[in-house]
C-alpha positions in Angstrom: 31.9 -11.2 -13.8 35.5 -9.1 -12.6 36.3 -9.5 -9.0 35.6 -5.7 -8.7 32.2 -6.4 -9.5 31.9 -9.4 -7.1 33.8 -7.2 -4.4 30.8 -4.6 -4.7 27.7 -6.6 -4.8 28.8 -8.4 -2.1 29.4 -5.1 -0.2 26.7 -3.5 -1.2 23.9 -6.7 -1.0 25.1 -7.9 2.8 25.7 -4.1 3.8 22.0 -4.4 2.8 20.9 -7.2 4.7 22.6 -6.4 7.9 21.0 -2.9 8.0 17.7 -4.2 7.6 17.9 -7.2 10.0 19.7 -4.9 12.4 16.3 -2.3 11.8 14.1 -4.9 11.9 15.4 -6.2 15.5 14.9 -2.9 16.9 11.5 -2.5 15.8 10.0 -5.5 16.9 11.2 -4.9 20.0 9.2 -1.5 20.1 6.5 -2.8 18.9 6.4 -5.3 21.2 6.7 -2.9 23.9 3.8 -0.9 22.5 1.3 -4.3 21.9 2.5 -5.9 25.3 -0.9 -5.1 27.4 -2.9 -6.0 24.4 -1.6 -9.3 23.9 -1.6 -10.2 27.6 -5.7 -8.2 28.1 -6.8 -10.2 25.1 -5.2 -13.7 25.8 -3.1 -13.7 22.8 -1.3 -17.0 22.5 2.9 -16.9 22.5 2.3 -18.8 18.9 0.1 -16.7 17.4 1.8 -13.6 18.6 5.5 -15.5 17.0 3.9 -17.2 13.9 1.0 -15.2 12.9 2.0 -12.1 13.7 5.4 -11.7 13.4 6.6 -14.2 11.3 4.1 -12.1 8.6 5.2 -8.7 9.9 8.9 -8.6 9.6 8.7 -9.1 5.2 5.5 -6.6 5.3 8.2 -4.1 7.2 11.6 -5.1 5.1 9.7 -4.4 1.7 8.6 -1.5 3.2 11.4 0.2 3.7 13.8 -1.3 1.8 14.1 1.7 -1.0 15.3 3.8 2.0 17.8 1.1 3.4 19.0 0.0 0.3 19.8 4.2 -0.1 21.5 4.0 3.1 23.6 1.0 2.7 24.6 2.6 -0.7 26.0 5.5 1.1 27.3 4.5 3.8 29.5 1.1 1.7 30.2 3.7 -0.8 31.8 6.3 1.5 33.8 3.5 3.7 35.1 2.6 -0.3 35.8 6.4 -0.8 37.6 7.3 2.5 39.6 4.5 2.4 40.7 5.5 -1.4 39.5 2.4 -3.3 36.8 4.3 -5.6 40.3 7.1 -6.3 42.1 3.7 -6.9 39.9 2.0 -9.3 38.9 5.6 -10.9 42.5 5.6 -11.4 43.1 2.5 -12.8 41.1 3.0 -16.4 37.9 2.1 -15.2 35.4 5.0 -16.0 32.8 6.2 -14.0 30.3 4.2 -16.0 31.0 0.9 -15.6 31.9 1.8 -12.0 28.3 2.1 -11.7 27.3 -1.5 -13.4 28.1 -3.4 -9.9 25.6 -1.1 -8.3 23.1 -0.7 -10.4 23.0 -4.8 -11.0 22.4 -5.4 -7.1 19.8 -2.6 -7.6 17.9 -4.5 -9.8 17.9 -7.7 -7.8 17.1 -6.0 -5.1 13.9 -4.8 -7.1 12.9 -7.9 -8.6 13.1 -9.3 -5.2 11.1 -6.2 -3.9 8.6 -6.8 -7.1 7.5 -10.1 -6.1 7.7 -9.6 -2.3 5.3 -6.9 -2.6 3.1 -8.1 -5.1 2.9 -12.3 -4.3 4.2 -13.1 -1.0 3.6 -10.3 1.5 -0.3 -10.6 0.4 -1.3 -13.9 2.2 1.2 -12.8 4.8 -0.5 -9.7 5.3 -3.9 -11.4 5.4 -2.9 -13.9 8.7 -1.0 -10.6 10.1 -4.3 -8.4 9.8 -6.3 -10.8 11.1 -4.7 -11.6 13.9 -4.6 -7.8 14.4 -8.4 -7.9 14.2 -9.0 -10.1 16.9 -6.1 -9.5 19.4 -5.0 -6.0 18.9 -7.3 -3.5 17.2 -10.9 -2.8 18.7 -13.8 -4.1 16.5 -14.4 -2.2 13.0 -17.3 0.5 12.8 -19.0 1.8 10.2 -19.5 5.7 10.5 -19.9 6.6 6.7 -22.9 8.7 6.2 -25.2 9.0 3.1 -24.0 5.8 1.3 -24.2 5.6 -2.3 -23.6 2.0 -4.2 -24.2 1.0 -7.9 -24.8 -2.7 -6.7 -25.6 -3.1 -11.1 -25.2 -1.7 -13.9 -28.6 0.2 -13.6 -29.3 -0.7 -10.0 -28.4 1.9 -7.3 -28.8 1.8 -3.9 -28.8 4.5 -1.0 -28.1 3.9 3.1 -28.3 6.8 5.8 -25.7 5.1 7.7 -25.1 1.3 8.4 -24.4 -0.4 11.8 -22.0 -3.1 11.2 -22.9 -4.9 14.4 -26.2 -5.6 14.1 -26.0 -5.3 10.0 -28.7 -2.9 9.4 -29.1 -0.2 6.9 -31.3 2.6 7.7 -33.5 4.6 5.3 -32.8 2.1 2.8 -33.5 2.8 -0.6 -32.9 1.1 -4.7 -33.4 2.3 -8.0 -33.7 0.4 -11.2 -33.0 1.8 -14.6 -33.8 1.1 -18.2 -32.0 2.8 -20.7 -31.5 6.0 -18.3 -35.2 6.1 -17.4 -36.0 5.4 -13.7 -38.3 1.8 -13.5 -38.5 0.8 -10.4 -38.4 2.8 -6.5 -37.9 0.6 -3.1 -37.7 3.0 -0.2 -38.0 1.4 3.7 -37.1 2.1 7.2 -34.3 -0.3 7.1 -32.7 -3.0 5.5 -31.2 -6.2 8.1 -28.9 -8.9 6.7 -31.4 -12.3 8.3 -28.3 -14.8 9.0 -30.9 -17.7 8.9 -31.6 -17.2 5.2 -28.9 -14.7 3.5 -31.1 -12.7 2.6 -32.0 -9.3 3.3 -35.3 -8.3 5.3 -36.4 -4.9 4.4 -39.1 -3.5 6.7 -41.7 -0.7 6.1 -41.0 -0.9 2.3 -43.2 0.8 -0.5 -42.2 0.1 -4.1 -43.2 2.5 -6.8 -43.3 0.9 -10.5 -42.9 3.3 -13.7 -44.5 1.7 -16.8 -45.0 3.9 -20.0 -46.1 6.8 -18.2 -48.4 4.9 -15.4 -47.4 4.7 -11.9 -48.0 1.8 -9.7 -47.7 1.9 -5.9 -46.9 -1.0 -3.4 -46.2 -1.1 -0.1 -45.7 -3.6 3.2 -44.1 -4.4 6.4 -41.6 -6.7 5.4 -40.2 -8.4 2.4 -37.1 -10.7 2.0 -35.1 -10.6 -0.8 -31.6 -11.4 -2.5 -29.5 -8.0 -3.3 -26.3 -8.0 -5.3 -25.3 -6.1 -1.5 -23.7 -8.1 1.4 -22.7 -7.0 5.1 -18.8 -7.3 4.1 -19.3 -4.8 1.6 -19.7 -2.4 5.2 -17.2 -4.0 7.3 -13.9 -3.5 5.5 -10.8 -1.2 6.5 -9.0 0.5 4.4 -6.1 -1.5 4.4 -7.7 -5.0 3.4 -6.4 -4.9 0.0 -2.9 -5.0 1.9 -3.9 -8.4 1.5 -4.7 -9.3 -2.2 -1.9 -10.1 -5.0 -2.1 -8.0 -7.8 -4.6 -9.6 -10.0 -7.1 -9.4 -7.1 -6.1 -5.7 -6.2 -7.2 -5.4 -9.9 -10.2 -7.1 -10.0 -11.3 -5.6 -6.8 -11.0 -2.1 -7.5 -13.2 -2.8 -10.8 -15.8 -4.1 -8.7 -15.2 -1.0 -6.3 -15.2 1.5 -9.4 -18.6 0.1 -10.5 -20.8 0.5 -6.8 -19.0 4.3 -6.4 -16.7 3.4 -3.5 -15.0 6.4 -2.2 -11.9 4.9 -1.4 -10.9 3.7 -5.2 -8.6 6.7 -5.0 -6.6 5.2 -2.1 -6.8 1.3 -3.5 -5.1 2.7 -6.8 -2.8 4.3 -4.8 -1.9 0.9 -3.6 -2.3 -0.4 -6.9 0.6 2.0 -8.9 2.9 2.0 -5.3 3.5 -2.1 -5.9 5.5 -0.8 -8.9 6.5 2.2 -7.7 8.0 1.4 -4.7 10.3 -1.5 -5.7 11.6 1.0 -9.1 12.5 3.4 -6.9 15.4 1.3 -5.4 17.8 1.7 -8.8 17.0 5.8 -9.0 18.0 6.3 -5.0 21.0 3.5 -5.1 22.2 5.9 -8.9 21.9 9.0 -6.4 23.8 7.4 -3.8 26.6 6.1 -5.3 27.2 9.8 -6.9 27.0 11.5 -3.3 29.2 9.4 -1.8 32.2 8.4 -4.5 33.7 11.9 -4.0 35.8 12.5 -0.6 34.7 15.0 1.4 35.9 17.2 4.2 32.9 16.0 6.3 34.1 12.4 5.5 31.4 9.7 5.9 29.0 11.3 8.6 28.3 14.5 5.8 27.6 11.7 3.3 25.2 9.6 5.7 24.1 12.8 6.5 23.3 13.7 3.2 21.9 10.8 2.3 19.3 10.4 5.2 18.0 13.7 3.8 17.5 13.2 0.5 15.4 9.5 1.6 13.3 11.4 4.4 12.6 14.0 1.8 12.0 11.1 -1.0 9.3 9.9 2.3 7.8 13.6 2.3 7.5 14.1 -1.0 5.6 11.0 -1.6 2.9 11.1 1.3 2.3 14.8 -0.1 1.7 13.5 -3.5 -0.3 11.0 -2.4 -2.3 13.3 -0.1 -2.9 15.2 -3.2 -4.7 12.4 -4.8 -6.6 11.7 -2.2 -8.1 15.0 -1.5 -7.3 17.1 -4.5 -8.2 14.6 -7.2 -5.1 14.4 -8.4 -4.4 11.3 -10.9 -3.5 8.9 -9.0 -0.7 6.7 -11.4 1.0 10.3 -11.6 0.8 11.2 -7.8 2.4 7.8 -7.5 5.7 8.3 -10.4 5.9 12.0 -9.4 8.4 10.9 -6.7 10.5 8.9 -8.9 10.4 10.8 -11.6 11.6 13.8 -10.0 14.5 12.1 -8.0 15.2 10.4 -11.4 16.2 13.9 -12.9 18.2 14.4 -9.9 19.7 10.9 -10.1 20.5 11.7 -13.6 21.8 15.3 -12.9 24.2 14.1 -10.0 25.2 11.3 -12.5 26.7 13.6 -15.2 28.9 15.7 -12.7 29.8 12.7 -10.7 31.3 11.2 -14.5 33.4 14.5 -14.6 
């Protein structure tokens, strides 16, 4: 590789790294403000707090945002470069605009494999010591406050819950149906359904079962039965963010499983799902709109260009919580409400490209 492209990844990739760790500094010392009287009420021990939680918080955080600082660091390297005439000089020199942009965009993709795998293989068991350290020492214990539950538990067997208390892991008006080729077979219907810890089994209480065979009708009832349903209490207890957690094959696989029983939060795990390659993409089209902000002088000098820049990101931000919102409640697809961001910053990236290269 030329010195000049040496000269810029180096800028670019420690201009990078400083931003972040200098970020990252400030905000674990808010948070710790914020989580100080939790840790101390709940007895959290100094090594948890370092190696459990923070330890696994500050790549969770970096990955996060490191779209918007790898933007940043673009413009801000790129307008020192510009005010202090080296972009005019090597312009000027032969090099075209083009392969100007090869230094940049090559520490834009290392910065997205990096991102790629971060997001997808290491944050997740990070993310699982973090969240469970937040279960126990920071947040307050989960409850579940869903109403009218609907599960497919099989493929023909569904199940209904009025609501289900996660603390005592009981499901009232419990009821199952079984299928057979679209025809209803079988009806369970009971007071309440308990998870019995000393057998793993569920207890359900006050049941009457009604049997469909050819036509006839058989009717049985009791006070209590135990049995084994494809339904355990974890299936009740999770938060939203536990697949936070899970690599991508088992972000996969889970919201199969999730798909099949009728979870209404599929929406948000697929979210999750199309974000891990997303996110990390969306590094090369914000450091390509970057570098053509910031290689022109301007009378504002570098502040306008920073300015400019933390705009455009903030609005990147915006635009994809709306889209995602969108999915969420307005069933839009949610691969699409994902790439809308990029793809639309992408024609902007390649708009500012072509009258940067005039």
């Amino acid at each position: 590789m030329k010195k000049l492209d040496l000269y810029i990844i180096k800028k670019f990739l420690g201009t990078f790294v400083y931003a972040l760790l200098l970020i990252i500094i400030i905000v674990i010392v808010f948070d710790v403000s914020e989580k100080i009287d939790d840790f101390i009420e709940k007895d959290a021990p100094l090594h948890a707090i370092i190696f459990d939680y923070y330890l696994n918080f500050i790549p969770y955080f970096a990955n996060l945002f490191s779209a918007l600082f790898t933007f940043i660091s673009v413009i801000f390297f790129t307008s020192k470069l510009t005010s202090d005439s080296e972009i005019i000089a090597i312009l000027s020199s032969g090099i075209s605009f083009k392969r100007l942009l090869r230094p940049y965009i090559i520490s834009a993709i290392i910065l997205t494999i990096f991102s790629f795998i971060l997001i997808n293989w290491i944050i997740p068991p990070a993310n699982q010591k973090r969240l469970e350290f937040e279960e126990v020492f920071i947040k307050n214990r989960f409850r579940n406050k869903d109403k009218n539950i609907h599960k497919q538990i099989l493929p023909e067997t569904f199940i209904y819950l009025d609501s289900y208390n996660n603390l005592y892991d009981i499901g009232y008006k419990f009821s199952m149906e079984k299928f057979e080729n679209g025809k209803l077979k079988s009806k369970l219907i009971s007071d309440y359904a308990q998870w019995d810890t000393t057998i793993n089994k569920w207890k359900i209480v006050n049941y009457i079962i009604r049997d469909f065979d050819e036509g006839k009708e058989t009717i049985t009832n009791g006070r209590r039965i135990d049995t084994t349903i494809n339904m355990f209490p974890k299936d009740f207890t999770r938060r939203v963010n536990v697949v936070e957690a899970m690599n991508y094959k088992q972000l996969d696989n889970f919201i199969a499983a999730e798909t099949m029983v009728g979870s209404s939060n599929v929406t948000l795990w697929k979210i999750e799902k199309h974000k891990r390659f997303a996110y990390p993409f969306s590094t090369i089209i914000l450091t390509l709109i970057g570098v053509c902000i910031s290689s022109r002088k301007t009378r504002g000098g570098i502040g306008l260009n920073i300015g400019i820049g933390i705009f455009l990101a903030f609005t990147y931000i915006m635009f994809m919580q709306v889209s995602t919102v969108l999915a969420t409640n307005a069933n839009m697809n949610p691969f699409l409400a994902v790439w809308i961001p990029n793809i639309t910053y992408g024609i902007i990236a390649i708009g500012l490209y072509f009258k940067a290269a005039k």
